[in-house]
Structures are given as structure tokens and as C-alpha cells.
C-alpha positions as CSV (number, residue, x, y, z in Angstrom):
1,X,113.8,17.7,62.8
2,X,111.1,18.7,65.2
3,X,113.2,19.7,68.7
4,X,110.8,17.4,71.2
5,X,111.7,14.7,69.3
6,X,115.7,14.7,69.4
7,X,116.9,12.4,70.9
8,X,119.9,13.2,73.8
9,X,123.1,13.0,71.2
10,X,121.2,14.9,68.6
11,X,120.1,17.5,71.1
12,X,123.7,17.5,72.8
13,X,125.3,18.5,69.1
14,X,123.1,20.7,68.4
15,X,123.8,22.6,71.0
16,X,127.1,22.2,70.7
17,X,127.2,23.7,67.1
18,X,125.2,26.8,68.6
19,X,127.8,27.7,71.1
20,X,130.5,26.8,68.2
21,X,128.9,29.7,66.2
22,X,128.8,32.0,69.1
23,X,132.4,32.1,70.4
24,X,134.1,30.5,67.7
25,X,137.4,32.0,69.1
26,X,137.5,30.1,72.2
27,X,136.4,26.8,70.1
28,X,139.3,27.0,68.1
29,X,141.6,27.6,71.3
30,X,139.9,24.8,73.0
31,X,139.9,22.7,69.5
32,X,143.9,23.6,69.8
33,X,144.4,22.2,73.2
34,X,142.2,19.0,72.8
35,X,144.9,16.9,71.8
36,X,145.1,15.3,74.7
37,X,141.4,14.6,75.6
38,X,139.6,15.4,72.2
39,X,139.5,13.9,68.6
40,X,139.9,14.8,64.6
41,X,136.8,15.8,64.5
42,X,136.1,18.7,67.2
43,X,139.3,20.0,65.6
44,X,137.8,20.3,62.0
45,X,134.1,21.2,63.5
46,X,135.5,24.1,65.3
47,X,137.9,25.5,62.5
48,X,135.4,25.5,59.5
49,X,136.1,24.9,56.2
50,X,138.9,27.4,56.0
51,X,141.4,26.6,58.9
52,X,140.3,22.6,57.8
53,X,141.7,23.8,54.3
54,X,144.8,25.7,55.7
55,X,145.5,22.8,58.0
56,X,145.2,20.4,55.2
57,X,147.9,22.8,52.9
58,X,150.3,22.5,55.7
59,X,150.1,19.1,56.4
60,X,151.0,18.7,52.2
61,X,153.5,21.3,52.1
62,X,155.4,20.0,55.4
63,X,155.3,16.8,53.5
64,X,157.1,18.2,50.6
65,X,159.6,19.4,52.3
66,X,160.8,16.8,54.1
67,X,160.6,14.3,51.0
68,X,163.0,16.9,49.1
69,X,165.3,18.0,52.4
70,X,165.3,16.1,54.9
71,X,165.6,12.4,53.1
């Protein structure tokens, strides 16, 4: 997309996703700390495919270990 033609929210993210690249580890503190303010999705943004795996395994094997331990 041609940049004069963005529109604010389009420009906004894209700028976003630059500083993202740039300093991705003081995204992924921020991303951490933006439960209380911040949603799913600046958490995944900022942790990549990776961390957004790892978090995902975590979530499963907590999971599994409560249905076999704690129940």
C-alpha cells in the first residue's frame, strides 16, 4: 500500500510493527505487563511465532496436569 494513502490506523500499526522489530526486548517486557491495560493480541504480536508457540505448549501441558493431579 502506497504510504500517502494510509489511512491513521493503518499508519499507527505500521509503525507500531517497526518499533516491534527494533527493540523486540522491551516489547515483550511491555507485552508481559499489559495485562492490565492491553489485550491477546499485543501479547502474541510482540512474542512471534515462537514465544506464541511456547506460550500455547504451556497453556496444554498446565492443562494436563491439573486434569491428572489435581482433580
Amino acid at each position: 500500500m502506497d504510504k500517502d494513502k494510509e489511512i491513521p490506523e493503518e499508519r499507527r500499526e505500521r509503525l507500531r510493527q517497526q518499533e516491534w522489530k527494533n527493540n523486540p526486548t522491551g516489547n515483550l517486557n511491555d507485552s508481559l505487563n499489559r495485562g492490565s491495560n492491553g489485550s491477546l493480541v499485543d501479547l502474541v504480536g510482540s512474542l512471534g511465532w515462537k514465544g506464541t508457540g511456547i506460550l500455547i505448549l504451556i497453556i496444554i501441558f498446565g492443562f494436563i496436569i491439573y486434569a491428572l493431579f489435581l482433580r
